[in-house]
N, C-alpha and C positions, 0 to 999 in steps of 0.2 A: 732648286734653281729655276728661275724664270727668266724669259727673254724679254728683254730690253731694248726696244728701241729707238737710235737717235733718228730722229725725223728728217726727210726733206724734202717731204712733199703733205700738202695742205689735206688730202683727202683720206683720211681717217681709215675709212669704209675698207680702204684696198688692206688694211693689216689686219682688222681682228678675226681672219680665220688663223690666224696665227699667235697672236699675242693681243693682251690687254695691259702693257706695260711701257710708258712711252718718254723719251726727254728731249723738251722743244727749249727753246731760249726765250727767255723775256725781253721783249722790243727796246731796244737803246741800251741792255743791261748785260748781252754776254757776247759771246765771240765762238764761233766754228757750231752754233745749234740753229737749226731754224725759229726764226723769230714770231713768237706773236704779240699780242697788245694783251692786258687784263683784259678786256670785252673776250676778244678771240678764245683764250683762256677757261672765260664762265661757256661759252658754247662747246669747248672741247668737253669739258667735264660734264656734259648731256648726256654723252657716252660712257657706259661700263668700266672704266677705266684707273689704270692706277698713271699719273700726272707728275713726272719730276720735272721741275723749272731751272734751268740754268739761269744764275745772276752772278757769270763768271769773270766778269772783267777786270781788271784794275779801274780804281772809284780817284777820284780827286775830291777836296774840300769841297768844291762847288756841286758834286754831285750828292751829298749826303743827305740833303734835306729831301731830296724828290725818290734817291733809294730808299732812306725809312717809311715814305707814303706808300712806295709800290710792296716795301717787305708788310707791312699792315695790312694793305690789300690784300697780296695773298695767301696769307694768315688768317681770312677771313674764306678761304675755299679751301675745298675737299681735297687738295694735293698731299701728291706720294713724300715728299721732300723738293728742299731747295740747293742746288751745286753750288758750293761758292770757290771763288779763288780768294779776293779779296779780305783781308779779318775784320773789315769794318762791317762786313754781313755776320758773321759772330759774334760779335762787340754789340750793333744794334739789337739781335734776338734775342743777348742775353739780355741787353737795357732794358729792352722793351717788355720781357718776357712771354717773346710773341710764339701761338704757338704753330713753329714749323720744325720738322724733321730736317736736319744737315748732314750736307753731305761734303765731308771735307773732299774738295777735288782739283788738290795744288798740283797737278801732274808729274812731274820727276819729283816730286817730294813725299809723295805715296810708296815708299819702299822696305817700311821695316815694321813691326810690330810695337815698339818703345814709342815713336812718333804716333801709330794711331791709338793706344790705349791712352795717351794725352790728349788726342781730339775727341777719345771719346770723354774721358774725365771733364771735358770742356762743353759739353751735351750733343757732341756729333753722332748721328744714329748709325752716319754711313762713312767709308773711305772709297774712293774709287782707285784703285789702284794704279800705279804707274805701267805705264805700256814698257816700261826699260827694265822690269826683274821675270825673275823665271820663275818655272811650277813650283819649285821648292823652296822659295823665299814668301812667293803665295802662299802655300800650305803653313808657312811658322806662324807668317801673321793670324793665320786662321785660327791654328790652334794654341797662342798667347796674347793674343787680342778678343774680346769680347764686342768689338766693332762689327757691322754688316757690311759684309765687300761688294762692290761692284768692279766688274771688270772685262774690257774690250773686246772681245773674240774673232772680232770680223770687219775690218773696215780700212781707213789708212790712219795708222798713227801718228800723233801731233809728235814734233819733234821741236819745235820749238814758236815762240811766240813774242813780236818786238812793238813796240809802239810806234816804230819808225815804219813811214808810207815807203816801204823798201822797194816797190812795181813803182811807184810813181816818182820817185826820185830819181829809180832807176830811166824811165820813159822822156822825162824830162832833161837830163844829163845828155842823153842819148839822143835826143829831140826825136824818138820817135813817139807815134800811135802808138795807144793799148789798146787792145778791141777786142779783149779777154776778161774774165773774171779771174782766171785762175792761168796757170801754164806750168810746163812740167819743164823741170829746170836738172842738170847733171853736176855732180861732182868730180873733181880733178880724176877719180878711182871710176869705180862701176855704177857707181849706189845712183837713184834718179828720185824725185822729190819734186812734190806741189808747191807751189808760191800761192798764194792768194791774200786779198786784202781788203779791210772794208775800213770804217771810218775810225774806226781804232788801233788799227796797227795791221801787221803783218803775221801770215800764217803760213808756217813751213810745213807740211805732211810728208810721211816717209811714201815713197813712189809705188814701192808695192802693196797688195792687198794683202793684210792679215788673214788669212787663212786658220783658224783654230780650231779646227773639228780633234785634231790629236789632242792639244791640251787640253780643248772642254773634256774627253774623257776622264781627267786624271783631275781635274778641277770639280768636276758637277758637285761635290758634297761640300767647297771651301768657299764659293761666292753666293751671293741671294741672288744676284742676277747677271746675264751674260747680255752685254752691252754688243748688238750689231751697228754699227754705223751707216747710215745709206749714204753718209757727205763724198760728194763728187761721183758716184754711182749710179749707172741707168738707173730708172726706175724698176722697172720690167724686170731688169737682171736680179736685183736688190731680194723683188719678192721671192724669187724662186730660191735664190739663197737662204733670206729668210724660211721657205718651207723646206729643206734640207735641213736646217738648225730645230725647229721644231720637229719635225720626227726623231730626228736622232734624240734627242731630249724624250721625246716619247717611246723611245724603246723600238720604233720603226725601222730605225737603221743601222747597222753594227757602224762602229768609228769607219772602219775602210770602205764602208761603203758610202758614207757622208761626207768621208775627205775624199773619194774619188769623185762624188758628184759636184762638190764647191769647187777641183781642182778642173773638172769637164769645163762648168760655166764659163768660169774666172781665170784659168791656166796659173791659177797659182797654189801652190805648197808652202806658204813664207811664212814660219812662225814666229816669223822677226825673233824679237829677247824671251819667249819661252823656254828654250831650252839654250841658251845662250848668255851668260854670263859678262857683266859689263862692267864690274867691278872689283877687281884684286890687290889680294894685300900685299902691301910692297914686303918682299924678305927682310930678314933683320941678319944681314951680314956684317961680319968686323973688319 
């Protein structure tokens, strides 16, 4: 297993005492990754590095002709794989028979092992798995799927994702200022949650930080890479987390003493739907 990380900062240099493993988003093409241009793109890969491109967004008509130019471009560089949500990045790679590595990454739809060995029969190399199942639904996929997992361990998970400028409808209704990117928003219950938005829609993150030093234990032999997220994260903090997940992964650090340092940093223990179940079968009573 290897560490994975999602970017959110432009300087390269500060990660690879840590990792040579990274997923940035392609400029105008994905949602919640940092973005860059194909230029940007040929300069990162000057670096040692392994390169997944997120092109996760929802696509319209009008957008297909300039996706197939950028999916050909980077068909033409040394990338790890490409995240897609949309089928029409599946549709095109297969038309084209371009060669890139896919990584199916429809997020709540990532949950059972039947659905990825059809992504993979479809030429997907990778699943990223849903942040909403737990270790032991992880582990089936693993060992009845022939698919490469990737999966979250550390950051805020997406909970959901609307095309509607929900801040700015909101802002506007209200006739106030935004003077935010982001804001942290409560439910009727306890639970607390990110709002954020860019010119695609709206992005809801769950409020607490994933914390997964416990599950990485009982995970390391079932995913190819443990996905940190830095979105919405000091920087500073990110890395020192980042080097806690690297040692433990190197044998450096027993779990308790890896979840006690993530939990010192970050004051959290949250393993959201790791060991939490969010889906049950209704009885069959008469």
């Amino acid at each position: 297993m290897k560490i994975l990380v999602s970017l959110n900062n432009k300087n390269i240099k500060d990660y690879l005492n840590y990792t040579n493993s990274f997923i940035i988003g392609l400029k105008d093409f994905s949602i919640n990754y940092l973005e860059f241009d194909i230029n940007e793109i040929k300069e990162l890969l000057n670096y040692d590095i392994e390169l997944f491109v997120a092109v996760n967004r929802n696509m319209f008509n009008n957008d297909l002709e300039e996706l197939k130019q950028k999916l050909i471009e980077l068909s033409k560089l040394n990338i790890k794989g490409v995240l897609f949500y949309d089928l029409a990045v599946l549709s095109i790679v297969k038309e084209l028979n371009l060669n890139l590595d896919l990584v199916w990454n429809q997020e709540h739809m990532v949950t059972n092992y039947n659905t990825c060995n059809y992504y993979y029969s479809k030429g997907c190399k990778y699943a990223y798995t849903s942040s909403d199942i737990t270790t032991e639904e992880i582990k089936e996929i693993h060992e009845k799927s022939d698919i490469n997992l990737i999966t979250l361990f550390f950051g805020y998970p997406q909970v959901s994702f609307s095309k509607r400028k929900l801040l700015t409808n909101y802002f506007l209704f209200n006739n106030k200022k935004q003077d935010k990117d982001y804001y942290k928003i409560s439910s009727k219950g306890s639970d607390e949650y990110y709002i954020k938005e860019n010119k695609f829609g709206t992005s809801i993150l769950y409020g607490n930080l994933l914390n997964g030093i416990m599950p990485l234990k009982e995970l390391k032999d079932t995913s190819s890479y443990a996905v940190l997220d830095e979105q919405l994260i000091d920087h500073d903090l990110f890395i020192k987390v980042l080097d806690v997940f690297n040692k433990f992964l190197n044998n450096e650090l027993t779990d308790e003493e890896a979840n006690d340092k993530v939990k010192e940093l970050t004051g959290s223990e949250d393993t959201v739907f790791f060991d939490k179940k969010t889906i049950y079968k209704v009885k069959n009573e008469k």
